[in-house]
C-alpha positions in Angstrom: 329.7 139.3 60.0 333.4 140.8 61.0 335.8 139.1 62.8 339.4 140.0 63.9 342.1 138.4 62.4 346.1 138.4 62.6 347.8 138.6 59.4 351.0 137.2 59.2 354.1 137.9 57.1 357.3 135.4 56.8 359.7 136.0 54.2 363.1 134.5 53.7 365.4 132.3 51.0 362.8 130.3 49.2 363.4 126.2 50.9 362.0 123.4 49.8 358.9 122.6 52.1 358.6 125.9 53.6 355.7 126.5 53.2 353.7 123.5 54.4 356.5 123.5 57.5 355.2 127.0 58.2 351.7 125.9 58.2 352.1 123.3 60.7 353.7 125.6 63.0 351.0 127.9 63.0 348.4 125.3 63.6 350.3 123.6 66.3 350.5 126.9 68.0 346.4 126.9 67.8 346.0 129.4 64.7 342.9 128.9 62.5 344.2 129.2 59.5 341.7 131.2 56.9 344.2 132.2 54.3 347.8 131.2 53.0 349.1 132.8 49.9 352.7 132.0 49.0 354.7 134.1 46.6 358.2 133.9 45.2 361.2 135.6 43.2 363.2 134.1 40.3 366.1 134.9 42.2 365.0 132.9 45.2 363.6 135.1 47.9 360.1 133.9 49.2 356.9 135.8 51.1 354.2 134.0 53.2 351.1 135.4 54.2 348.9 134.0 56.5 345.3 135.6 57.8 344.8 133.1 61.0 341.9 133.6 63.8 342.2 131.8 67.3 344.5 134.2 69.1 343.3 137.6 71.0 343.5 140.7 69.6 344.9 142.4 72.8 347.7 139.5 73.3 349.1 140.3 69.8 352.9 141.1 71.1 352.6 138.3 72.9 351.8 135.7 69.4 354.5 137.2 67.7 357.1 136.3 71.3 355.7 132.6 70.7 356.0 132.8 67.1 359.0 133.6 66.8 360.5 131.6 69.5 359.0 128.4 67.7 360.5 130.1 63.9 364.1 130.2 65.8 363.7 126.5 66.5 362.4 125.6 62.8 365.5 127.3 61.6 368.2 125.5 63.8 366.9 122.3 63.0 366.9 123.1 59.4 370.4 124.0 59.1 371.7 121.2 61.3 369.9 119.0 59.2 371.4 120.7 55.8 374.9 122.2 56.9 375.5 120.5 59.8 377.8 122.7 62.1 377.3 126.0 59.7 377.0 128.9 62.2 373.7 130.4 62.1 374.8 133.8 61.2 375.7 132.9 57.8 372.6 131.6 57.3 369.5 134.0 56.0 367.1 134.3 59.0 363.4 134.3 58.6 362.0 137.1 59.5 358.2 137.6 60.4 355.7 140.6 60.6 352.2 140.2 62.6 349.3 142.9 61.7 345.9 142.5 63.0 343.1 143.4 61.0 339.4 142.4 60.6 337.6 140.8 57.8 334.4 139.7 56.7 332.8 136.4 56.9 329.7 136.4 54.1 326.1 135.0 54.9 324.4 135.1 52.2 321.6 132.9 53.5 320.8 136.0 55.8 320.5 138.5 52.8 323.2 140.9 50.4 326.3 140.6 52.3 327.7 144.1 51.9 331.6 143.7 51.1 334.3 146.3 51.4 336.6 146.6 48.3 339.4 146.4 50.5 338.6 142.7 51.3 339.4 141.2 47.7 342.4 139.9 46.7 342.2 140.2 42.7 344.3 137.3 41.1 344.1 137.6 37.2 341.5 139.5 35.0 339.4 136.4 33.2 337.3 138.4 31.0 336.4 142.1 30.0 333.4 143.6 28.5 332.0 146.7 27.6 330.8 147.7 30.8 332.6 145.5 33.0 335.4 143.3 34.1 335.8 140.0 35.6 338.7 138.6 37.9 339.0 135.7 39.5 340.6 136.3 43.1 340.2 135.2 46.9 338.0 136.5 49.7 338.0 134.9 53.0 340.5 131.8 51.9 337.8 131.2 48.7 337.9 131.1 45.4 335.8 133.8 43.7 334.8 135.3 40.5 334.6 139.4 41.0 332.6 140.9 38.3 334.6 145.4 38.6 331.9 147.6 36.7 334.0 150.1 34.8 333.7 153.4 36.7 333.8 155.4 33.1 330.8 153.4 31.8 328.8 153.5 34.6 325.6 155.1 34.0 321.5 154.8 35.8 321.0 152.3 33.3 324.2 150.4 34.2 323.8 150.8 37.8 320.0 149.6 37.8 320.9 146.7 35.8 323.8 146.5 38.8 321.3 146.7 41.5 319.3 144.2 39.6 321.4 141.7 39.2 322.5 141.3 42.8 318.9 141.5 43.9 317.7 138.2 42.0 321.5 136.5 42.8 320.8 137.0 46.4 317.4 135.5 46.1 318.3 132.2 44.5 319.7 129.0 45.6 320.3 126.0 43.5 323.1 123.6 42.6 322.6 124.3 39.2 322.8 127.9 39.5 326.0 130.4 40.1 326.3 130.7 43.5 326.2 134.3 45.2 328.4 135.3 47.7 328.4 139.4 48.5 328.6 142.7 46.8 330.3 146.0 47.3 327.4 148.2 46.0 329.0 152.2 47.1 330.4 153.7 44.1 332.3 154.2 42.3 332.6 150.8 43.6 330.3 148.4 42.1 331.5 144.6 42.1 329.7 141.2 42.7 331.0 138.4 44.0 330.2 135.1 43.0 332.1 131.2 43.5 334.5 131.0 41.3 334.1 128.0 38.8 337.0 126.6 37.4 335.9 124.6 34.5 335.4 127.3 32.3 332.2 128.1 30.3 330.4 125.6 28.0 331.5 128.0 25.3 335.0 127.5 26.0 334.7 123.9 26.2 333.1 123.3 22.4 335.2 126.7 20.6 338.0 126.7 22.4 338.7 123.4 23.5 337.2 121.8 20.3 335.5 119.3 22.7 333.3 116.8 20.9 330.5 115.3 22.9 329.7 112.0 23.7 326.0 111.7 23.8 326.0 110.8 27.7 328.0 114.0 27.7 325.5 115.8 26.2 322.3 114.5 27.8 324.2 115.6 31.6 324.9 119.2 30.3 321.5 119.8 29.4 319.7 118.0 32.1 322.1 120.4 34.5 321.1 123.6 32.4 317.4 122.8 32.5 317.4 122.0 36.2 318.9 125.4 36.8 316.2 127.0 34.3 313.2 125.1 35.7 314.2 126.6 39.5 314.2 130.0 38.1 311.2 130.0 36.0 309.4 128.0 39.1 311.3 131.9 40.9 309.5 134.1 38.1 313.2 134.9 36.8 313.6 135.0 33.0 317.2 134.4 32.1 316.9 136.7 28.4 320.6 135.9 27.6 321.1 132.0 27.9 324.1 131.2 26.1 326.6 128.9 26.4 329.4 131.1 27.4 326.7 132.1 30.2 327.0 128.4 31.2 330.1 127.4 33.7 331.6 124.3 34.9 332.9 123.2 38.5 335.1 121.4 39.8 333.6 118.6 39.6 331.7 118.5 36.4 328.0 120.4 37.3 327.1 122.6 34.7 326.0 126.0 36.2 323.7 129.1 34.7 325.7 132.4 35.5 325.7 136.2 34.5 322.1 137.6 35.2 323.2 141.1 34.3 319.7 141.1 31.9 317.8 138.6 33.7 314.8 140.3 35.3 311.8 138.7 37.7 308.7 138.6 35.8 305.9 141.1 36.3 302.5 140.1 36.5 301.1 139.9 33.5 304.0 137.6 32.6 304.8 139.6 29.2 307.4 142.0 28.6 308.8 143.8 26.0 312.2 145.4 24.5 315.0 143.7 22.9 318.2 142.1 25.0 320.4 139.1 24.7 322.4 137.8 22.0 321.4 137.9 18.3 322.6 134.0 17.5 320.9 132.5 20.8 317.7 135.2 20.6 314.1 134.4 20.5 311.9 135.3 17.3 309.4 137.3 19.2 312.4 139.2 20.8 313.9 140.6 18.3 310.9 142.2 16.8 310.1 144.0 20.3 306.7 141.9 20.3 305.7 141.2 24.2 307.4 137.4 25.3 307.2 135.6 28.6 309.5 133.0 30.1 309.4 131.0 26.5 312.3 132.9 25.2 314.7 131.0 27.6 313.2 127.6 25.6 314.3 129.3 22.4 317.7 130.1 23.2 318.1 126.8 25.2 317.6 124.7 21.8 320.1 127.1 20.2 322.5 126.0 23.2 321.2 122.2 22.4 322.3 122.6 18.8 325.4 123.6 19.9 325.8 120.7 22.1 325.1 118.7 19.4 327.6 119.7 16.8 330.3 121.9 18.3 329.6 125.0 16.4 328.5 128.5 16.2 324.7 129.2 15.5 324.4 130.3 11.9 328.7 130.9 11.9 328.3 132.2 8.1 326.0 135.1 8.4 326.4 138.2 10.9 324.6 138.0 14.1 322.1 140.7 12.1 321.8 138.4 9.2 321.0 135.8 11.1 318.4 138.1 13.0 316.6 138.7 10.2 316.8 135.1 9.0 315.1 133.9 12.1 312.0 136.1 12.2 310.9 136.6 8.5 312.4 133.3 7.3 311.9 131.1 10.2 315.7 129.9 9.8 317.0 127.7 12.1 320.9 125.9 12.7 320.8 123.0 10.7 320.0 119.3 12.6 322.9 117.0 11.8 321.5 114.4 9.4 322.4 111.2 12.2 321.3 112.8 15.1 318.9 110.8 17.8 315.5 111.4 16.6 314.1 112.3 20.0 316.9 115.1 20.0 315.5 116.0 16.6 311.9 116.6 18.1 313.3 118.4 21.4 315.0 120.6 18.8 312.4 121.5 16.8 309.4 121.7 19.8 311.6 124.2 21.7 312.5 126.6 19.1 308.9 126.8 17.8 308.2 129.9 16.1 304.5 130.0 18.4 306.3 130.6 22.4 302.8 129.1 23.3 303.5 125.6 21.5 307.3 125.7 23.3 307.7 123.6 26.3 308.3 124.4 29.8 311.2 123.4 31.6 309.5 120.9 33.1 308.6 119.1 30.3 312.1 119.8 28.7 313.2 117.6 31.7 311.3 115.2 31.7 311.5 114.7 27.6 316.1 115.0 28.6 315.7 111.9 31.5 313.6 110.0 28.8 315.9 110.2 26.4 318.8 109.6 28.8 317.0 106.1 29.6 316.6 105.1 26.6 320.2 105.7 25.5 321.9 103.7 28.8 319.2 100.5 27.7 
């Protein structure tokens, strides 16, 4: 959905409360405020933007009239209340620009929203891959995460992996699962947008952040993930890369299962064939291009549980092809810390079965996670 906006510009010395006095000018004057994005110079000079709705397009000259009558009276008051009779021409005025321009307004409960490359505001690059990049920026006054495919990687394969992922994002809803929010799909422009989480990846949290897990902790991470895995299964969507650095955290603490750049809906026969993921977190019967079903999410969710569980990197002294091989001709697993809770133990070892057919389902994973979760608040 479009909708016309006015985007306005107030730059002058940088004062203490500017901003938020600015702010409530605007919405005293009836502006809906959508954006506000405040930037300043080490030497003291500072820019406003505002995007703000509630005003007509056609009576634009006459916003900026009222505007800047109500700026004129900000500013006197502020320097009689700092200089007292200092003249106002000695003073640096504010001084204010007005655009009007149209933006978009996602629904993504209707469908793909289409987005225009022009509509991002790119923040900071948070991560870069071989085929892509990932920023965290604004659209619409909200926090997202904007995942830029490279233009000199793209390829049909790249773009039909592209196409793919936006497809199953834009058909799934869950709190346990990253939320989509558009995509510009016209090259050379490929990006998709998605909330932006700010808690990092689980990844992060145990390598980075060297956080060590209570077992409450532990239990509410993995009850999140397999919520979030149970919903797409129950949606015929096999993950095939569930890791933990494909694993975010809001705000507020829920644990979310992003990046479905190799995730694909099963077909009918519910087996498929050829190798993806990640060597550390991957499922016997994957690497040895043998058919697999949904069970290869079980696999690399025990890997994640492991990891849960003692802070480390699956099988950290081999190569990721070491430990490959390891896992299908040796049946080699991460090694279960000696005190762990013996129902962990059994989760451990019933989900990274060798057999897919004797792994659980998500369901059961769930049910097996809220068990032990009672019996460890008794």
């Amino acid at each position: 959905m479009m909708r016309h906006m006015h985007e306005i510009t107030i730059s002058t010395n940088d004062k203490p409360k500017l901003l938020s006095q600015l702010t409530s000018l605007l919405s005293e004057t009836g502006l809906d405020i959508q954006e506000a994005h405040a930037f300043s110079t080490l030497d003291g000079y500072s820019l406003d933007v505002f995007v703000v709705g509630g005003w007509a397009v056609e009576e634009t000259e006459k916003l900026k009239h009222v505007l800047a009558n109500k700026i004129q009276k900000l500013e006197e008051r502020s320097q009689l209340k700092e200089n007292g009779s200092l003249p106002l021409a000695e003073q640096e005025k504010i001084r204010m620009n007005i655009i009007s321009r149209h933006v978009i307004i996602p629904t993504p409960e209707n469908g793909v929203s289409t987005c225009e490359a022009s509509w991002f505001r790119f923040e900071k690059k948070i991560a870069s891959g071989s085929f892509s990049d990932l920023y965290k920026g604004t659209l619409c006054n909200q926090d997202v995460a904007i995942k830029v495919l490279k233009q000199e990687s793209l390829n049909e394969n790249i773009q039909r992996e592209f196409s793919q992922e936006v497809y199953i994002l834009s058909k799934i809803h869950h709190r346990n699962v990253v939320k989509f929010i558009g995509a510009c799909t016209k090259t050379p422009y490929l990006y998709l947008v998605t909330e932006y989480l700010s808690g990092g990846s689980i990844y992060d949290l145990l390598h980075k952040r060297n956080t060590v897990l209570t077992l409450p902790s532990l239990l509410k991470i993995a009850i999140d993930v397999s919520e979030g895995m149970k919903y797409l299964h129950q949606n015929d969507i096999i993950h095939r890369d569930l890791k933990s650095a494909n694993l975010l955290i809001d705000r507020t603490g829920v644990v979310k299962v992003a990046d479905f750049g190799v995730a694909r809906v099963r077909n009918q026969s519910g087996i498929m064939t050829a190798e993806t993921g990640t060597y550390r977190w991957m499922a016997p019967e994957v690497i040895e291009h043998k058919p697999y079903d949904h069970k290869v999410d079980v696999f690399s969710f025990a890997i994640v549980l492991w990891e849960l569980l003692t802070g480390k990197l699956p099988y950290e002294h081999l190569s990721p092809l070491q430990a490959a091989v390891g896992v299908v001709h040796k049946g080699l697993r991460p090694k279960i810390p000696r005190h762990t809770h013996p129902k962990l133990v059994e989760l451990l070892q019933w989900c990274w079965h060798q057999d897919p057919s004797l792994r659980p389902n998500f369901s059961e994973i769930l049910e097996f996670l809220l068990h032990i979760s009672k019996m460890a608040c008794d």
